[in-house]
mmCIF file of the N, C-alpha and C atoms, coordinates in Angstrom:
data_MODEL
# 
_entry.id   MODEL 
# 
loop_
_atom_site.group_PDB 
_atom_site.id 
_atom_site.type_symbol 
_atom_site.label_atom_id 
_atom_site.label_alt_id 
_atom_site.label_comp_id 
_atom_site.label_asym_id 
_atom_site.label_entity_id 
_atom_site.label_seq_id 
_atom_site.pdbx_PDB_ins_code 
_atom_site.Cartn_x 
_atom_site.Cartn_y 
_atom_site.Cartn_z 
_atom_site.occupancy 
_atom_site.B_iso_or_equiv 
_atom_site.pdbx_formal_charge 
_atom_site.auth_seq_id 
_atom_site.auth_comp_id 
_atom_site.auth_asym_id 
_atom_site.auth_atom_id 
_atom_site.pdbx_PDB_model_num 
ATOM 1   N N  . UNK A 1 1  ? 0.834   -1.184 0.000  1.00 0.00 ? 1  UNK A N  1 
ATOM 2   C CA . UNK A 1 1  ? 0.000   0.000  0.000  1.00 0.00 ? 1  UNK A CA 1 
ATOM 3   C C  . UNK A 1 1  ? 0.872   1.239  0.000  1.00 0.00 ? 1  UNK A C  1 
ATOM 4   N N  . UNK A 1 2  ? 0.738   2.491  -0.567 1.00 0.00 ? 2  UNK A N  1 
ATOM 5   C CA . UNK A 1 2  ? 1.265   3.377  -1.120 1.00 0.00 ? 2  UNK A CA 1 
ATOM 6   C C  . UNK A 1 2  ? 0.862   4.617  0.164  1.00 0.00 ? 2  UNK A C  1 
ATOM 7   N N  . UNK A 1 3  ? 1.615   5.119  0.930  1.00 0.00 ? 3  UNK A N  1 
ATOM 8   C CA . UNK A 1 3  ? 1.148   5.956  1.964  1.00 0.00 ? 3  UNK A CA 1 
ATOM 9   C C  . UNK A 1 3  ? 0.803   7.155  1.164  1.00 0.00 ? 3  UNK A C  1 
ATOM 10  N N  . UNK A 1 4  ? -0.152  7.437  1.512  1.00 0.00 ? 4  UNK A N  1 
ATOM 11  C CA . UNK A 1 4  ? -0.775  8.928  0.841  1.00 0.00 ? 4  UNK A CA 1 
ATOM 12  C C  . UNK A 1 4  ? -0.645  10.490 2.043  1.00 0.00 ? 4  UNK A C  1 
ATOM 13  N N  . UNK A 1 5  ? -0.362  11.495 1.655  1.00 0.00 ? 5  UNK A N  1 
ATOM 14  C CA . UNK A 1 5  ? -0.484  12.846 3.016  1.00 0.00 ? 5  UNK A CA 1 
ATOM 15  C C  . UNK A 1 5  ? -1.623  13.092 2.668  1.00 0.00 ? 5  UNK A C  1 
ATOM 16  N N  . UNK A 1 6  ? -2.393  13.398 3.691  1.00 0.00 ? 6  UNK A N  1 
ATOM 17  C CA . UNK A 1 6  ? -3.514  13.783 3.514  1.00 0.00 ? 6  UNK A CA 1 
ATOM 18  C C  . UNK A 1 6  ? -4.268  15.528 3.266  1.00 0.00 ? 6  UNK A C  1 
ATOM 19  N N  . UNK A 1 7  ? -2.937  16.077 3.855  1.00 0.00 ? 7  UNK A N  1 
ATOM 20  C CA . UNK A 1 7  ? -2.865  17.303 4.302  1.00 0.00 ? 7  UNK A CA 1 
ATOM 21  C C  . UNK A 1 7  ? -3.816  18.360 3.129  1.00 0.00 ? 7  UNK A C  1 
ATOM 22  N N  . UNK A 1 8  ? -3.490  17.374 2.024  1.00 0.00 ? 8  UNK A N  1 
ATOM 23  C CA . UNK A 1 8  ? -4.227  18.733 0.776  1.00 0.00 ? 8  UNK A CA 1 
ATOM 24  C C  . UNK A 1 8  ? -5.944  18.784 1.056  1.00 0.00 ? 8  UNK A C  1 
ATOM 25  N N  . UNK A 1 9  ? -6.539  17.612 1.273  1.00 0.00 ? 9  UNK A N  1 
ATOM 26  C CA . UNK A 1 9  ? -8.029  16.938 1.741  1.00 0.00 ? 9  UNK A CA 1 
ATOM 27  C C  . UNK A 1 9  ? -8.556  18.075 2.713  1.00 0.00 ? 9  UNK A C  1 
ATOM 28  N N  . UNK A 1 10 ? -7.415  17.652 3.680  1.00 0.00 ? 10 UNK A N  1 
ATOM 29  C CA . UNK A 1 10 ? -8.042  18.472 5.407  1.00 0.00 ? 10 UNK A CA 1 
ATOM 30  C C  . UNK A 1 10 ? -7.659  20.133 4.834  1.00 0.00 ? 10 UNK A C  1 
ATOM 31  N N  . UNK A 1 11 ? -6.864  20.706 3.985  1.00 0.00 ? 11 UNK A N  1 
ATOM 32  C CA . UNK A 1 11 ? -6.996  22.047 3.603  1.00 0.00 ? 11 UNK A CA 1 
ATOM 33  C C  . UNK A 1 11 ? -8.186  22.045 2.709  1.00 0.00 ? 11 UNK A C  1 
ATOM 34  N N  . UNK A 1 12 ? -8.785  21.599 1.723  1.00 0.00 ? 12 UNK A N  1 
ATOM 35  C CA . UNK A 1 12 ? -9.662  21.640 1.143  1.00 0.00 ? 12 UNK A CA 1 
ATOM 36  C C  . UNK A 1 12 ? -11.045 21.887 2.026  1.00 0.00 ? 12 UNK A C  1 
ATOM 37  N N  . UNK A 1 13 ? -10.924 20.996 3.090  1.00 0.00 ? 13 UNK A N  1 
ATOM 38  C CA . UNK A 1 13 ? -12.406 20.781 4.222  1.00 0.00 ? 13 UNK A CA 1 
ATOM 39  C C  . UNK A 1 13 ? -12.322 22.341 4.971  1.00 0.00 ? 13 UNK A C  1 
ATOM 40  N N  . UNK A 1 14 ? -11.467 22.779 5.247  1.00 0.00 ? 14 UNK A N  1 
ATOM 41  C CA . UNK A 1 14 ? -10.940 23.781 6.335  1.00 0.00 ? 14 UNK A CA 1 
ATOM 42  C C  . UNK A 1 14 ? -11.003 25.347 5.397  1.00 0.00 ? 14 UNK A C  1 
ATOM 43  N N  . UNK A 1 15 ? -11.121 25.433 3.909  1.00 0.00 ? 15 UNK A N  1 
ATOM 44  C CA . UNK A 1 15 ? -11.606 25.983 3.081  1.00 0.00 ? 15 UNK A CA 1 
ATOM 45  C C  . UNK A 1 15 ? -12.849 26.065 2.898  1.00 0.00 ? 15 UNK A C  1 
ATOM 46  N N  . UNK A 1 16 ? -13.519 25.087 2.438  1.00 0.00 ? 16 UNK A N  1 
ATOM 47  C CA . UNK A 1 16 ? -14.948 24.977 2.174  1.00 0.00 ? 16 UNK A CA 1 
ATOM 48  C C  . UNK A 1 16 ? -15.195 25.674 3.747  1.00 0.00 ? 16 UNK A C  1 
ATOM 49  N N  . UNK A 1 17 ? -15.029 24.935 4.905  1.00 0.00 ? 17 UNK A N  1 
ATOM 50  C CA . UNK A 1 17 ? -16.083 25.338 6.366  1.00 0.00 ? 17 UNK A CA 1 
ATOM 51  C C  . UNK A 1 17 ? -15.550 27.219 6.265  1.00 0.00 ? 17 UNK A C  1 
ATOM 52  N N  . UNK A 1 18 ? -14.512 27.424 6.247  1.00 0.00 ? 18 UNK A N  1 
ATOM 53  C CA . UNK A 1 18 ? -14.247 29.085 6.041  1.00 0.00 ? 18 UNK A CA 1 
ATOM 54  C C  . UNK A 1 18 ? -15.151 29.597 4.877  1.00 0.00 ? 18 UNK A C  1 
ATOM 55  N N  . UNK A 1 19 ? -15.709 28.811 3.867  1.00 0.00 ? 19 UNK A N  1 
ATOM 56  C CA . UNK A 1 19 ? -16.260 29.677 2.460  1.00 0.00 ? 19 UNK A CA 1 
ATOM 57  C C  . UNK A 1 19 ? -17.400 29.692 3.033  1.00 0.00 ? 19 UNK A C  1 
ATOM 58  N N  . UNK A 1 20 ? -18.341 28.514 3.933  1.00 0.00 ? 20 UNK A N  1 
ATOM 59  C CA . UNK A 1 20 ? -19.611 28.423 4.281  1.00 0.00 ? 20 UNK A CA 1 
ATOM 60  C C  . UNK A 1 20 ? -19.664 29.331 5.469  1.00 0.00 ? 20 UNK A C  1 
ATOM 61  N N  . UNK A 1 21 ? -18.433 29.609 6.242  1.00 0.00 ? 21 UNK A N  1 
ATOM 62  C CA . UNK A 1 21 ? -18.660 30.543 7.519  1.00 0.00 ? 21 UNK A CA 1 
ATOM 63  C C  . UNK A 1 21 ? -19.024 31.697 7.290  1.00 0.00 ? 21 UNK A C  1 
ATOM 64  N N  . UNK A 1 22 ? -18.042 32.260 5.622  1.00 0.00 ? 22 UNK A N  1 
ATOM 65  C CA . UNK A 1 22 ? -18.393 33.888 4.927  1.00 0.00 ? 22 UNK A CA 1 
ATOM 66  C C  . UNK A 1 22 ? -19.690 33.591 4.451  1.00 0.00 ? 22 UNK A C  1 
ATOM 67  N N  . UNK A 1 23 ? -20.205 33.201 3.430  1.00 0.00 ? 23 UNK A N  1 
ATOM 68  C CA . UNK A 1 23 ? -21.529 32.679 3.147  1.00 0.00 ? 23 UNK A CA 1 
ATOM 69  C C  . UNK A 1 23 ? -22.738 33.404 4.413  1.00 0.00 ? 23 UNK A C  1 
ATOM 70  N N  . UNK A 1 24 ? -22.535 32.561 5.427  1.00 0.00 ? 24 UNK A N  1 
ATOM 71  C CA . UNK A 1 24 ? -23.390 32.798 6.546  1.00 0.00 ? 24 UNK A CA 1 
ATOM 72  C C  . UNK A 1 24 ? -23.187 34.170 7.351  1.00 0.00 ? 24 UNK A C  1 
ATOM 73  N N  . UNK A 1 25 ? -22.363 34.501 6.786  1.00 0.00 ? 25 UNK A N  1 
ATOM 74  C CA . UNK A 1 25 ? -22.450 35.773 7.875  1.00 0.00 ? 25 UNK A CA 1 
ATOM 75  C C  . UNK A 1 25 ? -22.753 36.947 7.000  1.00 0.00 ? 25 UNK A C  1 
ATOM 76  N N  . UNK A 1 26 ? -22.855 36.482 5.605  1.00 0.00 ? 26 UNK A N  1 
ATOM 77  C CA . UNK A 1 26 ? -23.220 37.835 4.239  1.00 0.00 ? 26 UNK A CA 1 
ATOM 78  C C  . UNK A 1 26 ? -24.718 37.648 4.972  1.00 0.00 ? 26 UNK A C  1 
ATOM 79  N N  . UNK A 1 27 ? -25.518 36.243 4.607  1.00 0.00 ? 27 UNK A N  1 
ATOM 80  C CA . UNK A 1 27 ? -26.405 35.900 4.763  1.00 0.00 ? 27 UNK A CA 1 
ATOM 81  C C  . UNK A 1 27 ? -27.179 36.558 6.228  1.00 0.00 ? 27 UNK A C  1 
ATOM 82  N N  . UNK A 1 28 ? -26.121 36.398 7.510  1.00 0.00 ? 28 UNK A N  1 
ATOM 83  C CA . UNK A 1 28 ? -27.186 37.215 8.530  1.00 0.00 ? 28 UNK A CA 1 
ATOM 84  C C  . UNK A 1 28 ? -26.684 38.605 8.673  1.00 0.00 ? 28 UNK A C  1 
ATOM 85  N N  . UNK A 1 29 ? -25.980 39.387 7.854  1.00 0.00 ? 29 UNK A N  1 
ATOM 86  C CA . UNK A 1 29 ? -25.994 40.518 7.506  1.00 0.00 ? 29 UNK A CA 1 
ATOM 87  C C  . UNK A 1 29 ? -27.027 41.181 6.387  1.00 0.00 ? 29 UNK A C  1 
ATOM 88  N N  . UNK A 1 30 ? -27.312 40.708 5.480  1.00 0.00 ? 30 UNK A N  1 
ATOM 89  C CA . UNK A 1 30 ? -28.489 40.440 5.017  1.00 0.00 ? 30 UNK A CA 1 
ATOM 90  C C  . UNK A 1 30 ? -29.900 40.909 5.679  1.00 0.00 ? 30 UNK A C  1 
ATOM 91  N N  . UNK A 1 31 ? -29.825 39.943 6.467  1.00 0.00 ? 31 UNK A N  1 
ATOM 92  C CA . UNK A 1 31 ? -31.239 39.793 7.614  1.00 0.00 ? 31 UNK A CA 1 
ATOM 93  C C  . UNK A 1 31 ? -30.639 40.868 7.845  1.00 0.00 ? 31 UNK A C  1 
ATOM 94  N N  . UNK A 1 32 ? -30.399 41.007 8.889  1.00 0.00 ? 32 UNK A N  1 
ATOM 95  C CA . UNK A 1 32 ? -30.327 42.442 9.949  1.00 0.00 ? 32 UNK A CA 1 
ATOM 96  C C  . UNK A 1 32 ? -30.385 43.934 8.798  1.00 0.00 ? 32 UNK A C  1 
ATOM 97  N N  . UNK A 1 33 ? -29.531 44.134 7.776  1.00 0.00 ? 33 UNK A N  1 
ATOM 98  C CA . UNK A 1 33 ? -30.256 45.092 7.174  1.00 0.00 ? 33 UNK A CA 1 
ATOM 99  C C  . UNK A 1 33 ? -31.347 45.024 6.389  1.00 0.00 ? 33 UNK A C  1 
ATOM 100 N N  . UNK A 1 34 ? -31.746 44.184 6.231  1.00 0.00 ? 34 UNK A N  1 
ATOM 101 C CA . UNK A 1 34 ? -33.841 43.556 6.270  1.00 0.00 ? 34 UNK A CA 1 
ATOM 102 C C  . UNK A 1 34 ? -34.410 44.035 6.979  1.00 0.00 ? 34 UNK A C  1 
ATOM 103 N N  . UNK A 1 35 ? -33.659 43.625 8.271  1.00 0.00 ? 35 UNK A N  1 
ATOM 104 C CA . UNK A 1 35 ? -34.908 43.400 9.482  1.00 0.00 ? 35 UNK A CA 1 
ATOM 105 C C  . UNK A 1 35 ? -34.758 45.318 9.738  1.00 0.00 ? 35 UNK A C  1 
ATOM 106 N N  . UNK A 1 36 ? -33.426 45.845 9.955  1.00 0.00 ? 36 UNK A N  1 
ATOM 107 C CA . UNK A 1 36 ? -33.367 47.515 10.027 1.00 0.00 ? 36 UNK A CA 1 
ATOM 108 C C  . UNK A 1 36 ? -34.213 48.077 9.069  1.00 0.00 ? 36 UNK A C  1 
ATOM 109 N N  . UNK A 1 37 ? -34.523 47.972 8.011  1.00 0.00 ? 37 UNK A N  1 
ATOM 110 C CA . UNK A 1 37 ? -34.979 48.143 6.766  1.00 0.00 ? 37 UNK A CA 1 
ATOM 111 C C  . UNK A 1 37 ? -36.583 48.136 6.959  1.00 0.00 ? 37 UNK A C  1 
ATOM 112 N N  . UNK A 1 38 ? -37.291 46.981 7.649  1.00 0.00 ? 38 UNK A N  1 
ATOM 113 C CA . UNK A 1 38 ? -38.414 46.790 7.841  1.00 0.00 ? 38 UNK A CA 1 
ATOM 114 C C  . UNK A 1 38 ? -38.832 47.806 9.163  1.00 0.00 ? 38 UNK A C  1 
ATOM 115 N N  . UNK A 1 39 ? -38.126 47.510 10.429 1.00 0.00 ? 39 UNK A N  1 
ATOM 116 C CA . UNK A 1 39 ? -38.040 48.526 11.473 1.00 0.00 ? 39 UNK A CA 1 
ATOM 117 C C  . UNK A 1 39 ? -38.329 50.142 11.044 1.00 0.00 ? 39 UNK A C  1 
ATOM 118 N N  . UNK A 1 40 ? -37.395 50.857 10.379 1.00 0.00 ? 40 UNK A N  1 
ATOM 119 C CA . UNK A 1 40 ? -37.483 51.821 9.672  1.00 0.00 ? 40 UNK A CA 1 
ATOM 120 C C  . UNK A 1 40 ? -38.854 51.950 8.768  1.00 0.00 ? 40 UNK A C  1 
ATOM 121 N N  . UNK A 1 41 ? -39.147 51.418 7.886  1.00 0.00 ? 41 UNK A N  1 
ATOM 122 C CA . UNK A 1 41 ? -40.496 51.667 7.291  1.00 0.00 ? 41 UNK A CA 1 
ATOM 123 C C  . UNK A 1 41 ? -41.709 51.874 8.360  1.00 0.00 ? 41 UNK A C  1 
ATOM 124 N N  . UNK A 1 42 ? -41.387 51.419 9.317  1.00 0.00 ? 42 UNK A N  1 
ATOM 125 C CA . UNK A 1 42 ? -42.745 50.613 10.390 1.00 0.00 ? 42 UNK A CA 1 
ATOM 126 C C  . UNK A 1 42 ? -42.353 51.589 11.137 1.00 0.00 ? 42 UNK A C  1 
ATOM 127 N N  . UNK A 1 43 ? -41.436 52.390 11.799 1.00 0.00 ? 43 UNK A N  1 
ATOM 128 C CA . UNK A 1 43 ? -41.774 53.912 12.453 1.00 0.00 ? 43 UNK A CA 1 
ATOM 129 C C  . UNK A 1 43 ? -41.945 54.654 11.237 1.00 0.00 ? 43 UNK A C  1 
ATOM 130 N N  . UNK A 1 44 ? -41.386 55.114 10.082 1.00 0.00 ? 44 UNK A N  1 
ATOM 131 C CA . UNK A 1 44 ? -42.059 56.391 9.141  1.00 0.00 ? 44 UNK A CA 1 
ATOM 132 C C  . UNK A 1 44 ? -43.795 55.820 9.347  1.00 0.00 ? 44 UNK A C  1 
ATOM 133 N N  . UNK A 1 45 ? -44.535 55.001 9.536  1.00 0.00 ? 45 UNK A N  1 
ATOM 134 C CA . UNK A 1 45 ? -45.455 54.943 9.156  1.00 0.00 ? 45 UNK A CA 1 
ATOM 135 C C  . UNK A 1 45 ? -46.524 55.712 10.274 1.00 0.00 ? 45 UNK A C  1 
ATOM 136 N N  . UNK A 1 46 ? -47.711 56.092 10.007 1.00 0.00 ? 46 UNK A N  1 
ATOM 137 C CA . UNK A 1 46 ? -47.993 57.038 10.510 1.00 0.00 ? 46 UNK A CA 1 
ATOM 138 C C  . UNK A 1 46 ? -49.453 56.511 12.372 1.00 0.00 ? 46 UNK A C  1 
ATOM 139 N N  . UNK A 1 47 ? -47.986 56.491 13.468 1.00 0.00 ? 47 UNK A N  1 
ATOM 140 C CA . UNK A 1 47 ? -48.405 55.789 14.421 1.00 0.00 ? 47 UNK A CA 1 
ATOM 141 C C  . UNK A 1 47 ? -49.869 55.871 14.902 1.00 0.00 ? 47 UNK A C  1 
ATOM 142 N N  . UNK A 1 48 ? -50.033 57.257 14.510 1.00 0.00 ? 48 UNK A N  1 
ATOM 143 C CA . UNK A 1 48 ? -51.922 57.895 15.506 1.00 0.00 ? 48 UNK A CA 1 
ATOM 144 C C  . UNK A 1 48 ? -52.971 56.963 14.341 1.00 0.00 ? 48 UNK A C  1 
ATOM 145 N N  . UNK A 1 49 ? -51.985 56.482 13.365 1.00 0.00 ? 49 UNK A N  1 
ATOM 146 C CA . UNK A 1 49 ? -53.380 55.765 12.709 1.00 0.00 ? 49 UNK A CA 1 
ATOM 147 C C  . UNK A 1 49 ? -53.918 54.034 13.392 1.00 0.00 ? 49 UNK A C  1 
ATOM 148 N N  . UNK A 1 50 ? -52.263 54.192 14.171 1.00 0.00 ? 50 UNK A N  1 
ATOM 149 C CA . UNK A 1 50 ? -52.192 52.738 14.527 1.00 0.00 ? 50 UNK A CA 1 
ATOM 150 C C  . UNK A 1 50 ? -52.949 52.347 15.744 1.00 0.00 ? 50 UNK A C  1 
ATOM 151 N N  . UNK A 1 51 ? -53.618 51.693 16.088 1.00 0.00 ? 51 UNK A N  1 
ATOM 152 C CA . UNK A 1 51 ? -54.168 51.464 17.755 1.00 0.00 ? 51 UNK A CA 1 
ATOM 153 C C  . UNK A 1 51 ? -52.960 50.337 18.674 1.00 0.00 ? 51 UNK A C  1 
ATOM 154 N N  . UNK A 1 52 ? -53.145 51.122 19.581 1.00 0.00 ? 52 UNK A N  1 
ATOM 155 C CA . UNK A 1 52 ? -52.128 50.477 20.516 1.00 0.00 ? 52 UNK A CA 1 
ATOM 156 C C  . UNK A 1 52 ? -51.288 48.616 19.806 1.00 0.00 ? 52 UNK A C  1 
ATOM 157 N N  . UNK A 1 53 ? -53.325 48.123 20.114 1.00 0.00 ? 53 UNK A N  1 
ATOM 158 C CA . UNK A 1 53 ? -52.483 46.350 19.729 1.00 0.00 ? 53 UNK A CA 1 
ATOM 159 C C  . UNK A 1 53 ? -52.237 46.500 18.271 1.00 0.00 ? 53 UNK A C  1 
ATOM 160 N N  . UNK A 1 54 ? -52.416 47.320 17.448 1.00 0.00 ? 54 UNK A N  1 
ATOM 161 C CA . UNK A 1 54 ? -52.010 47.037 16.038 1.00 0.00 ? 54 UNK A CA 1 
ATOM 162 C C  . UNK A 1 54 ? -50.505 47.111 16.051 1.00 0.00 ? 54 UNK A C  1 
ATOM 163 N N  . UNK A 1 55 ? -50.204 48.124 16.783 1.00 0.00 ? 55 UNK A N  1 
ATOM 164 C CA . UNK A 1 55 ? -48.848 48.406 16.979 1.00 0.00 ? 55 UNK A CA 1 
ATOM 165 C C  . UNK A 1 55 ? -47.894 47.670 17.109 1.00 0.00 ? 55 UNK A C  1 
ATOM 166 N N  . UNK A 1 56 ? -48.575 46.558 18.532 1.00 0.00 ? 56 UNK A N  1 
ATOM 167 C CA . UNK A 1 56 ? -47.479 45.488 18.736 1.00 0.00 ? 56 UNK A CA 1 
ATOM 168 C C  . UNK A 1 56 ? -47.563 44.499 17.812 1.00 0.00 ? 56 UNK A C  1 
ATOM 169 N N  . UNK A 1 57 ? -48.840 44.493 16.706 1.00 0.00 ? 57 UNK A N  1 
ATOM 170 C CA . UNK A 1 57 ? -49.058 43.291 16.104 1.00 0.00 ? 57 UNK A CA 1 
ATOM 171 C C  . UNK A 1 57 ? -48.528 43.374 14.799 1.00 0.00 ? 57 UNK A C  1 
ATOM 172 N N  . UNK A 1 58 ? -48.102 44.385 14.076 1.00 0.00 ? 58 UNK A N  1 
ATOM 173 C CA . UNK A 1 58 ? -46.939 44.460 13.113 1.00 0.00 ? 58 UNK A CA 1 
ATOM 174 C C  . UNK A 1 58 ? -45.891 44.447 13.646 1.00 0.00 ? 58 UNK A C  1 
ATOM 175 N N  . UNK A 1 59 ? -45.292 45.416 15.090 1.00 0.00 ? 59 UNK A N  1 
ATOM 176 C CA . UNK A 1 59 ? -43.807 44.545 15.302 1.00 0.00 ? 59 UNK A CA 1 
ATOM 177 C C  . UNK A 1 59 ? -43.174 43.183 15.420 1.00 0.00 ? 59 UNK A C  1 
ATOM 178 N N  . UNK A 1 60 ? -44.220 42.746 15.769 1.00 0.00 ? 60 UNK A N  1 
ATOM 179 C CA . UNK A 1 60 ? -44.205 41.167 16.229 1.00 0.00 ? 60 UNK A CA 1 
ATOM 180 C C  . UNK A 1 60 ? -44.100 40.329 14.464 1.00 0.00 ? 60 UNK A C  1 
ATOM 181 N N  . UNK A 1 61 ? -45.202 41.157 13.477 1.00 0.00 ? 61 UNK A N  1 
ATOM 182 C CA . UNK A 1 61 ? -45.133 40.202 11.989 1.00 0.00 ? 61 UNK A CA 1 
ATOM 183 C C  . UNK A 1 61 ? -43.830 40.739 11.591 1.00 0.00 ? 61 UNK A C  1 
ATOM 184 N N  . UNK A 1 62 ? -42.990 42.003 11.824 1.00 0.00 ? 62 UNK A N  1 
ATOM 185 C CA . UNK A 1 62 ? -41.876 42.153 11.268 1.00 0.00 ? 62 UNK A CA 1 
ATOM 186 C C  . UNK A 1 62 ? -40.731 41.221 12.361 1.00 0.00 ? 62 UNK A C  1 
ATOM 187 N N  . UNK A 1 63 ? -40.981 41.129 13.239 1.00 0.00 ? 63 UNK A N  1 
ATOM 188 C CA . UNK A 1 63 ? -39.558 40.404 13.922 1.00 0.00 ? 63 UNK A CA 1 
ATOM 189 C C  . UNK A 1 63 ? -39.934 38.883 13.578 1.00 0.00 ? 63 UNK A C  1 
ATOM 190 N N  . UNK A 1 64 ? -41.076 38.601 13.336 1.00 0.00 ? 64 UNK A N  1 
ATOM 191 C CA . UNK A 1 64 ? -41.264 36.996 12.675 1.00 0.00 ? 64 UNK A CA 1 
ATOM 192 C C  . UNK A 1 64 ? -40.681 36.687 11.358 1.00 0.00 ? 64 UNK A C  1 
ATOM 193 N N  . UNK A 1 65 ? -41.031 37.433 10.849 1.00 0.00 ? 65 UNK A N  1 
ATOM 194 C CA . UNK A 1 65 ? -40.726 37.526 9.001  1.00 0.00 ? 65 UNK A CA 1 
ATOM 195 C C  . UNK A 1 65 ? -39.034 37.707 8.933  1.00 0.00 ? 65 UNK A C  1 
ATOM 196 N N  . UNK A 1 66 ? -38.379 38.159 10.117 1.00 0.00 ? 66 UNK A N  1 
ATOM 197 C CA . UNK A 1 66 ? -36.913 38.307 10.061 1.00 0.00 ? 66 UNK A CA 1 
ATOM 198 C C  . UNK A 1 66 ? -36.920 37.096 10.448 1.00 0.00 ? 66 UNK A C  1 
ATOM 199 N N  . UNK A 1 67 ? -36.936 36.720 11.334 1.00 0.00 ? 67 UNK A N  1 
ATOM 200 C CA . UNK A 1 67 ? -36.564 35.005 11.631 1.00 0.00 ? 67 UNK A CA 1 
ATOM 201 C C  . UNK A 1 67 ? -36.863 33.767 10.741 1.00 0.00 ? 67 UNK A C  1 
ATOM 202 N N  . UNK A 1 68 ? -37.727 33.880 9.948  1.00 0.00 ? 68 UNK A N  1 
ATOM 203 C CA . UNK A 1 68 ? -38.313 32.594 9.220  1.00 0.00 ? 68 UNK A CA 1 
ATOM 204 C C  . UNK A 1 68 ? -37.710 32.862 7.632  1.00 0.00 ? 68 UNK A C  1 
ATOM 205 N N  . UNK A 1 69 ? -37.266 34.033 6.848  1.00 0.00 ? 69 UNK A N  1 
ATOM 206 C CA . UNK A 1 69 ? -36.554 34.304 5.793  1.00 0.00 ? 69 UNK A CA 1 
ATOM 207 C C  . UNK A 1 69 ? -35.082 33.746 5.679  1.00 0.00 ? 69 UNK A C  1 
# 
């Protein structure tokens, strides 16, 4: 049997998990200027039209809609 180094494999794996780590962090950078993005629209909007529970009940569909995207 022919000993093989493995070393090029485990740099390849240790690449990919670093390409998927950048990946994920574009990705929840992303979200968060979404979710700022949505925040922002939802105060310009015009509060005295809003009644109290409406109020909490779009913050609540915008902090859901950030989590499940």
């Amino acid at each position: 049997m022919k000993k093989t180094n493995n070393k090029g494999g485990e740099d390849k794996i240790e690449e990919e998990k670093r390409e998927e780590s950048e990946i994920q962090y574009i990705w929840k950078e992303d979200k968060i200027q979404e979710f700022q993005g949505n925040l922002i629209q939802l105060w310009k909007m015009e509060w005295s039209a809003l009644k109290p529970g409406e109020k909490m009940g779009k913050l609540n569909e915008i902090i859901t809609a950030a989590g499940t995207k």
